[in-house]
TORGU-482131 format. One record per residue (C-alpha): residue in one letter; x negated, y negated, z. Coordinates in steps of 0.1 Angstrom, whole numbers, padded with zeros to 4 digits, always signed. Layout:
BEGIN
AXYZ
...
// end
This chain:
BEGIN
X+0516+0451+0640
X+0502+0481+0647
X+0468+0497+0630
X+0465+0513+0598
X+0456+0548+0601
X+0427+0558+0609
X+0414+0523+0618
X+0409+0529+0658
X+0384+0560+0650
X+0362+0529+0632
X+0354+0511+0659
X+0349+0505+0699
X+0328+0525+0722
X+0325+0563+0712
X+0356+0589+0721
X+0361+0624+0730
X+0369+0639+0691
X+0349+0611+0676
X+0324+0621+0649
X+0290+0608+0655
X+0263+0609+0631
X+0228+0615+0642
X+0195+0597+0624
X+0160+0613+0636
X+0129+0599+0635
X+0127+0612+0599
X+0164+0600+0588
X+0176+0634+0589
X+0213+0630+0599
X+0230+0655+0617
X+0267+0653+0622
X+0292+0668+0651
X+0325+0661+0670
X+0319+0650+0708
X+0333+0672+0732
X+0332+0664+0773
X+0306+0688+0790
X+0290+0698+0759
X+0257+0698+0748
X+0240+0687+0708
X+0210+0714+0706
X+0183+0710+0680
X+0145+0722+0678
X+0137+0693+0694
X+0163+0700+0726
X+0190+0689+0734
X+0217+0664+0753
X+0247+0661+0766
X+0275+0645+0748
X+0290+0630+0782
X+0255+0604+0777
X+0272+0591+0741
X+0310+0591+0753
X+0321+0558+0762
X+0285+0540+0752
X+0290+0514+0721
X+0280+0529+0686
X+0249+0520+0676
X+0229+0536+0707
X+0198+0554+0712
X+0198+0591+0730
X+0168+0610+0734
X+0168+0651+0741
X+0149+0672+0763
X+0119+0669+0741
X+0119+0632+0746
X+0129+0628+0707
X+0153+0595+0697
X+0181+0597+0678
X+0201+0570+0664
X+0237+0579+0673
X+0261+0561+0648
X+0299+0571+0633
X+0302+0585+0598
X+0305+0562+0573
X+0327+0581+0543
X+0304+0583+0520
X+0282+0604+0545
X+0315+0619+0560
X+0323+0634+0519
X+0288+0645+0513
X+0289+0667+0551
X+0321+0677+0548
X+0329+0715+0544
X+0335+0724+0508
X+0358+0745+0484
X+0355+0726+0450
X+0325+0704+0443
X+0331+0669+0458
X+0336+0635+0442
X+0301+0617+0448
X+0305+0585+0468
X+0288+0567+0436
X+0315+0575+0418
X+0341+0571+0438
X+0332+0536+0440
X+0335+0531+0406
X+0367+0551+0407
X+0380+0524+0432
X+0365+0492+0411
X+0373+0501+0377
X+0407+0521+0382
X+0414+0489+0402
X+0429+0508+0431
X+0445+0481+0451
X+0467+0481+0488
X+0500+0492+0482
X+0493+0511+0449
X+0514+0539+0436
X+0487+0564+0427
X+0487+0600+0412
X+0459+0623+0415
X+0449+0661+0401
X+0421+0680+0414
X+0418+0676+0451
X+0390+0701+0457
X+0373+0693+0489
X+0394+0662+0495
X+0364+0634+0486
X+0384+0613+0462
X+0419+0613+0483
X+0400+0598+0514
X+0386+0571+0492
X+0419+0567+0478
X+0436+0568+0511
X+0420+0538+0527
X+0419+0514+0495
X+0459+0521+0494
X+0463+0520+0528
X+0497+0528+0549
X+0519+0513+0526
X+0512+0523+0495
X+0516+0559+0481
X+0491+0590+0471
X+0504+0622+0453
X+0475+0646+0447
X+0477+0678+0426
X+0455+0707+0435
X+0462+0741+0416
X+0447+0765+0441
X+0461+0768+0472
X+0427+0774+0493
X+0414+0740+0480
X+0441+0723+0489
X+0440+0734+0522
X+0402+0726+0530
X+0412+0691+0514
X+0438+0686+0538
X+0415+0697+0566
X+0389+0672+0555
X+0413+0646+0549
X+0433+0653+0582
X+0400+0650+0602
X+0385+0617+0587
X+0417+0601+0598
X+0421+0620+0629
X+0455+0632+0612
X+0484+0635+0586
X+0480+0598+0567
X+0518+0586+0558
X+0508+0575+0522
X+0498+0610+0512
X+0513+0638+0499
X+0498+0677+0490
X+0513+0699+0461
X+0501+0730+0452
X+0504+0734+0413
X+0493+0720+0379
X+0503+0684+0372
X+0517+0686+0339
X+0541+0713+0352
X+0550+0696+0380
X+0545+0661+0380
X+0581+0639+0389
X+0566+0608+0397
X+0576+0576+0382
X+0564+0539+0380
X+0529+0548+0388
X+0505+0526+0387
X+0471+0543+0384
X+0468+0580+0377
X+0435+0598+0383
X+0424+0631+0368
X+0392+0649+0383
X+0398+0685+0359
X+0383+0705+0332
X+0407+0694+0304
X+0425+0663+0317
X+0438+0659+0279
X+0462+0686+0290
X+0482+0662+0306
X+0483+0634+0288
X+0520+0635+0280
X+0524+0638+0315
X+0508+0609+0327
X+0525+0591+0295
X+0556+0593+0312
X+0545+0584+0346
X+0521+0553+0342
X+0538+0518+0341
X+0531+0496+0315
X+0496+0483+0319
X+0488+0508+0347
X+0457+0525+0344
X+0444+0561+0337
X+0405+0572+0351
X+0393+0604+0337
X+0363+0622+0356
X+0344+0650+0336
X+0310+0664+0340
X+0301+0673+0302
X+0297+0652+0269
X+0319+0678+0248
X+0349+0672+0279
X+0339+0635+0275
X+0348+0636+0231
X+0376+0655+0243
X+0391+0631+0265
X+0385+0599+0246
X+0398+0614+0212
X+0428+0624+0227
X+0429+0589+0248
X+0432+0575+0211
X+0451+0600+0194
X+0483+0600+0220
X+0490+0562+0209
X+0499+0549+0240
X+0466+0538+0256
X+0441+0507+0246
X+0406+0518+0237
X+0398+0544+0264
X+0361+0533+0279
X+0337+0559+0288
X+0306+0554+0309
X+0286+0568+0339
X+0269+0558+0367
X+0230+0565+0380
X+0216+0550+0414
X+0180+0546+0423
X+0164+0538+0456
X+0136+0513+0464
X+0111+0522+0483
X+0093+0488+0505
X+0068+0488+0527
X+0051+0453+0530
X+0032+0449+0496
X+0043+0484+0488
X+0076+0478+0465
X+0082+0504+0439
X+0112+0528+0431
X+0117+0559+0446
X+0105+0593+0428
X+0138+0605+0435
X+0172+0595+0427
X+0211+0602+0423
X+0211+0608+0382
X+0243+0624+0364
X+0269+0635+0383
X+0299+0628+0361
X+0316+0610+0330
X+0346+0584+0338
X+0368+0571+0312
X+0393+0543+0321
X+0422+0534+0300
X+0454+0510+0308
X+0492+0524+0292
X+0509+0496+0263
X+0547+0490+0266
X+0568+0517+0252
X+0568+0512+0212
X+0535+0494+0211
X+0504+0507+0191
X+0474+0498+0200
X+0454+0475+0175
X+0429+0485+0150
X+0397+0492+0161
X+0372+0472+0142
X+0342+0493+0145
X+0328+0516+0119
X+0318+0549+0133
X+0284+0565+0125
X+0278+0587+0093
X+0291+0622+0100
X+0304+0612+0138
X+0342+0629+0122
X+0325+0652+0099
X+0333+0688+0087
X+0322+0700+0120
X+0344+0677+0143
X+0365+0697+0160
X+0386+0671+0179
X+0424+0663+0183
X+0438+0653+0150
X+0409+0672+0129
X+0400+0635+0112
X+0373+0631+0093
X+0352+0605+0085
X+0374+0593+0056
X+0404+0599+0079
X+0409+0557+0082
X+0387+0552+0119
X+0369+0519+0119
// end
């Protein structure tokens, strides 16, 4: 059985066209390709890369200047955050969440729209693995070519389960029995009727959007469509911890608001969903709601 793709560039002693990730003495990481008879230059001096090829990951090289660094591979959420850029990237935060709560599974039919930088479809990539299948949307063309450099190079080359279009996806989506359907875009409401036609019944639907009026948006027309259990909107913040014997407190930094997600799994064909049961606040569908529908707070919600 041979490996899934990608897999051999994970692990054994390092390669020519291997990435390698370097950690100084200050966890600065710096991150190149290793080439036979070059050198790694830095302001503290340099070596050459034939001392890293063939030693196990995981080893120590020092330059010129008698400095250590940690020589490791990439992991992908450093390879994402490195990577060079067209559109904003996916954080690895929440593409994890993207993974967990989408419940993107091996062997999953999955639809995606807006590549940019190619972030998401790598995460996508290896959770569906070789035999499953990834169609990604990207509306402009010089995006889509950076993400299919990035993507190309994390898996050291065209991955079978994926395929590229240039255009939007309500326009040109053909896809059928799709079983999650991911849409990283400014207005992602714009194809809802799309994705209706697409998803299987009890497949899911993840929504990534930056602002809370794109969030109201999305979750109003989640509902208003009909064909969608209550949408769930959340985000994600991560803090570090800083410990140092006695010294255990959280960093002053950390990785706040990046993004909204909003998950929702497709009813059978001629189902509506049930009553919600909640009573929304005083004035949340007031004269100045300008969502899909135009309901008001008398409009029969909750």
């Amino acid at each position: 059985m041979s490996e899934p793709t990608g897999a051999a560039r994970r692990r054994g002693p390092f390669k020519v066209g291997d990435q390698v990730q370097l950690t100084d003495p200050k966890g600065r990481h710096y991150t190149f390709t290793l080439e036979a008879g070059k050198n790694f230059h830095t302001h503290k001096g340099s070596f050459p890369h034939d001392e890293l090829i063939g030693a196990p990951e995981g080893s120590v090289v020092r330059t010129t200047g008698n400095v250590a660094y940690l020589a490791l591979r990439p992991l992908l959420p450093d390879y994402v955050l490195s990577m060079p850029r067209g559109a904003a990237v996916v954080y690895p935060k929440d593409a994890g969440q993207i993974l967990a709560f989408a419940d993107i599974f091996p062997g999953a039919r999955v639809v995606e729209a807006g590549v940019g930088s190619g972030s998401l479809s790598s995460f996508l990539l290896r959770a569906i693995g070789d035999q499953g299948m990834l169609h990604s949307y990207e509306r402009r063309a010089d995006f889509a070519e950076i993400a299919k450099d990035n993507v190309e190079r994390y898996f050291g080359g065209p991955h079978p389960a994926w395929q590229l279009t240039v255009g939007d996806l309500q326009d040109n989506l053909s896809d059928t029995d799709v079983d999650r359907v991911v849409l990283d875009m400014l207005a992602p409401w714009e194809c809802l009727e799309a994705v209706k036609k697409a998803l299987v019944p009890g497949g899911i639907l993840c929504c990534y959007v930056a602002t809370t009026t794109q969030l109201s948006k999305t979750v109003e027309s989640i509902r208003e469509i009909g064909c969608f259990a209550e949408p769930q909107p959340w985000e994600s913040m991560i803090r570090n911890w800083h410990v140092e014997g006695l010294a255990v407190r959280p960093d002053h930094r950390m990785i706040g608001h990046t993004g909204f997600l909003v998950t929702a799994r497709r009813l059978a064909d001629g189902v509506e969903p049930p009553l919600r049961r909640r009573r929304p606040a005083k004035g949340a569908y007031g004269e100045d709601y300008e969502g899909p529908g135009g309901q008001t707070a008398d409009s029969g919600r909750g």
